[in-house]
N, C-alpha and C positions, 0 to 999 in steps of 0.2 A: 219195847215199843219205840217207836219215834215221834217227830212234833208233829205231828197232823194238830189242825186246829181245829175246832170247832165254835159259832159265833152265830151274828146276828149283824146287818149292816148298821144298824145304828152305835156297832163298838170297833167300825172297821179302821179306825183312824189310829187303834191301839195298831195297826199292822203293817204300817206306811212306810217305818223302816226294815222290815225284811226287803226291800225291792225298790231302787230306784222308779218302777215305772207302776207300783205298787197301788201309790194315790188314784192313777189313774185308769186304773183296774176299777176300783170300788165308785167312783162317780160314774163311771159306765152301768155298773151294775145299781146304781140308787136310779136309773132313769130306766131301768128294765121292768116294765108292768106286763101283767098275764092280760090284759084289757090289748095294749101293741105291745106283742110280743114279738122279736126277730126272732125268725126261724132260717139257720144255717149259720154261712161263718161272718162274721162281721169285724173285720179287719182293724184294728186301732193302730198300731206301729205295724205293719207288713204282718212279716214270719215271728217277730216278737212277742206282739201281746195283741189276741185273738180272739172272740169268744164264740162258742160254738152253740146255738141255738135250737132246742131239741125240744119236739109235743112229744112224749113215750106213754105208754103204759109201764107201770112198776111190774117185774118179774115176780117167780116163784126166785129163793135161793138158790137151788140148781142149775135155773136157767139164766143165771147172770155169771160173769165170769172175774176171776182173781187177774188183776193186770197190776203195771206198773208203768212209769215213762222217766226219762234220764234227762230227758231233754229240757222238758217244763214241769212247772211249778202247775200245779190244779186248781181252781176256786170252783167248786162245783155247788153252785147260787139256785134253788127254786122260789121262783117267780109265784108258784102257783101248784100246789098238791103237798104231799109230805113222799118219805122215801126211808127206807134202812139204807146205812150206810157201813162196811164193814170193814175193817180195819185190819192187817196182821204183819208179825214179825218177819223178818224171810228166813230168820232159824226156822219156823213154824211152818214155813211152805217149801213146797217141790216147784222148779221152774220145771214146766212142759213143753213151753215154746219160746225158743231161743230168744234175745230181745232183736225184733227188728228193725233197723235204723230209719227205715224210710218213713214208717208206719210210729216209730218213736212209743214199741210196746212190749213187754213181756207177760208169758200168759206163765198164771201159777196155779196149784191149787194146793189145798192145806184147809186149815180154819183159823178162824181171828177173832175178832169182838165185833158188836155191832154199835151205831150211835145212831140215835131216830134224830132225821132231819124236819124240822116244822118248816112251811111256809114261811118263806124271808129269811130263811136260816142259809151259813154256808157253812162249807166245810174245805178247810187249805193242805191239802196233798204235795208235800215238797218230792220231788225228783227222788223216784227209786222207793219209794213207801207204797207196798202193796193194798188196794184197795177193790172195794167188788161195789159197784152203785146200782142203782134203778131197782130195790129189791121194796116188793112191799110187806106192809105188816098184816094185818088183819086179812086183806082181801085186796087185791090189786086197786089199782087209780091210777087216773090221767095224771101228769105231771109236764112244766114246760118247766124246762130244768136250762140254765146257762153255764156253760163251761168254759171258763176264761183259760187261756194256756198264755202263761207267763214264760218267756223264754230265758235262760242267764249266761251265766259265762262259758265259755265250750267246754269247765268241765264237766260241765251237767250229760255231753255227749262222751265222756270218757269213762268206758265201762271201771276204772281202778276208781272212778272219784265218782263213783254211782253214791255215796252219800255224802259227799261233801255236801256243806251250805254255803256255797259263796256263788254271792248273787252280784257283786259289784263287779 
């Protein structure tokens, strides 16, 4: 496996030195309520550090897909619902769809692990760790889900340093 994290924002301050702009990721998201929820992008540093403001329905498993991103760093924050969240090796998966650069995606499929996301929970995706979101458990639900994209140093966009961790 890799570091994905998993957490709660009231421990987000344990995470402030992966990322120079890290702090300012998690005080964006401690002002994020399902009451005013931003829906779409909401710009903090440019093309840096962005978060992505989503109302979904949670899928069946099938119907959600195995991706990945080189570029940025993931904080995927719900405001409001719960979600599976699923996790896998890339020994463990087949890449399908080449990574695209524009689009900053590669599609896979295989199988991984799952981790239930609660209300107010996040979970941290570093560059190049496969992941499949918005899957429900019981029975589908609404979710306004925040997708912070943290950007770092251009080797995040160098497919030989797809795992490196160097974010200064």
């Amino acid at each position: 496996m890799k570091n994905m994290i998993i957490d709660t924002l009231e421990n987000a301050s344990r995470y402030y030195m992966l990322h120079p702009s890290m702090e300012q990721a998690f005080d964006f998201l401690e002002n994020v309520t399902a009451e005013d929820f931003p829906e779409g992008k909401t710009e903090l540093i440019g093309e840096h550090l962005f978060g992505n403001g989503m109302v979904r329905d949670t899928k069946g498993f099938e119907d959600s897909i195995w991706e990945s991103h080189e570029k940025y760093l993931d904080i995927h924050y719900l405001a409001e619902g719960e979600e599976k969240i699923f996790f896998a090796a890339e020994e463990d998966m087949k890449e399908v769809t080449p990574y695209d650069a524009e689009k900053d995606i590669s599609v896979f499929e295989g199988s991984g692990h799952e981790v239930f996301v609660p209300e107010g929970g996040f979970v941290i995706f570093f560059p190049g760790e496969i992941h499949k979101a918005l899957v429900h458990g019981e029975k589908p639900n609404k979710v306004k889900k925040m997708v912070i994209k943290l950007g770092g140093s251009k080797a995040f966009s160098e497919k030989k340093s797809r795992h490196r961790r160097l974010f200064f």
